[in-house]
N, C-alpha and C positions, 0 to 999 in steps of 0.2 A: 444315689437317690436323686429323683427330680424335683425340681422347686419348678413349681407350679403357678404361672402366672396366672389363669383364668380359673374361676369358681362358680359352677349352674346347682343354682339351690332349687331346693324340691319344697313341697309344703310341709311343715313344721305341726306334726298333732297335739304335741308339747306345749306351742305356742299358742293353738287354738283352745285346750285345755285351759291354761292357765286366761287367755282376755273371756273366755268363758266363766272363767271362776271368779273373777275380780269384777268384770259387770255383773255377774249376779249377785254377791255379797253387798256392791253396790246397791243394786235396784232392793234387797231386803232390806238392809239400811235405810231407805227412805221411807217405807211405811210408818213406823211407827213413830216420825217425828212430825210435829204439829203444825203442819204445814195445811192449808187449804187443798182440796184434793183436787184441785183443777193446776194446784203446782203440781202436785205430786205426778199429775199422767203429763206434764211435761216434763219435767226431770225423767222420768222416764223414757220419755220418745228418744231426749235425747240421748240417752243410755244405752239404747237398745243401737241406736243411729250410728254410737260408736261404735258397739261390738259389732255391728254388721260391716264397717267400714274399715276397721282394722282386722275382720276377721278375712275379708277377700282380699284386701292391699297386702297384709305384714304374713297374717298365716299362711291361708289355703292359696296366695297366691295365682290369684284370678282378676283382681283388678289390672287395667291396661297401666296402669302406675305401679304397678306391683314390681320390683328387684326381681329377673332372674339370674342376674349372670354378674360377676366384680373382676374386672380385669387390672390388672397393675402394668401400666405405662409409663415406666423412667420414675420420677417424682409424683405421679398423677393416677387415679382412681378411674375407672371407666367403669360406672353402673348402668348396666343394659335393662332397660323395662318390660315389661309384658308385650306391649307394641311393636316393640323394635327399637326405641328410641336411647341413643347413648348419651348418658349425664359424665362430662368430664369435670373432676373435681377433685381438691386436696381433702383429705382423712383430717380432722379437727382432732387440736388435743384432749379435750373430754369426751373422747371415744372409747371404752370400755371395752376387755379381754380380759375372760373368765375362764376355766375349763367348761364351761358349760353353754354360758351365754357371752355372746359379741354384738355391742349394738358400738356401729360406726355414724356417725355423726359426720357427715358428707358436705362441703361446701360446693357447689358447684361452681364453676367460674362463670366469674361477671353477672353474679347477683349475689344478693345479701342472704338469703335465708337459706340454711341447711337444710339437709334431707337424713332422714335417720334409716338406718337398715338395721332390723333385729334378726339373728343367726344364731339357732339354739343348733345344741351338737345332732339331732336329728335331721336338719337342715341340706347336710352334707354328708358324705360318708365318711368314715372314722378320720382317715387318710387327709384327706382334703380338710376337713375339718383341723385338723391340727396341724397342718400346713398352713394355714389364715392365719391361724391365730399365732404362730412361732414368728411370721411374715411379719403380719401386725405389731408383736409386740418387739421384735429386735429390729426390725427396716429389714429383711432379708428380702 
């Protein structure tokens, strides 16, 4: 068997299901709380603001930010963007591996704030998919 160092994710209709489902639950949720209604169509812009923005970044992967590709470099992470652009970075220990879902928690080097990448099992195919995640979870 090969161990697999490089990973090219596809879009996730799983993931777009599901930030579909949670901003909408959201945005009914806001109606009927007594809010003045010029909150309300703000609370909502920004709702809608989110699911369009994580729906091209994390999902359907179409933002020029968007993760296509996760390479493993010695101790180091190498997340390839939509653009071309290579983020090298250490795998954070509140990074999560599920059979189902893998959101990695990315610190890039030489800045402070992390970058999160969500990998539901459609993401990949079966193969590669549980090659990550065995990767991930024992350091192979």
């Amino acid at each position: 068997m090969v161990n697999q160092r490089q990973f090219k994710f596809k879009a996730s209709k799983y993931l777009a299901l599901i930030l579909i489902a949670v901003h909408g639950t959201t945005l009914a949720a806001l109606y009927p709380l007594n809010f003045p209604d010029w909150a309300k169509i703000a609370l909502s812009a920004l709702v809608l603001s989110s699911l369009l923005y994580h729906l091209s970044r994390d999902a359907l992967l179409l933002a020029p930010s968007s993760g296509v590709a996760l390479m493993f470099e010695g101790d180091q992470i190498v997340l390839t963007t939509r653009n071309g652009e290579h983020i090298a970075g250490k795998i954070l220990a509140d990074s999560l591996v599920t059979p189902l879902l893998t959101v990695l928690n990315i610190l890039p080097l030489n800045t402070r704030l992390s970058r999160s990448v969500i990998i539901l099992h459609d993401s990949l195919d079966a193969e590669s998919f549980r090659q990550l995640r065995v990767r991930l979870k024992w350091g192979m």
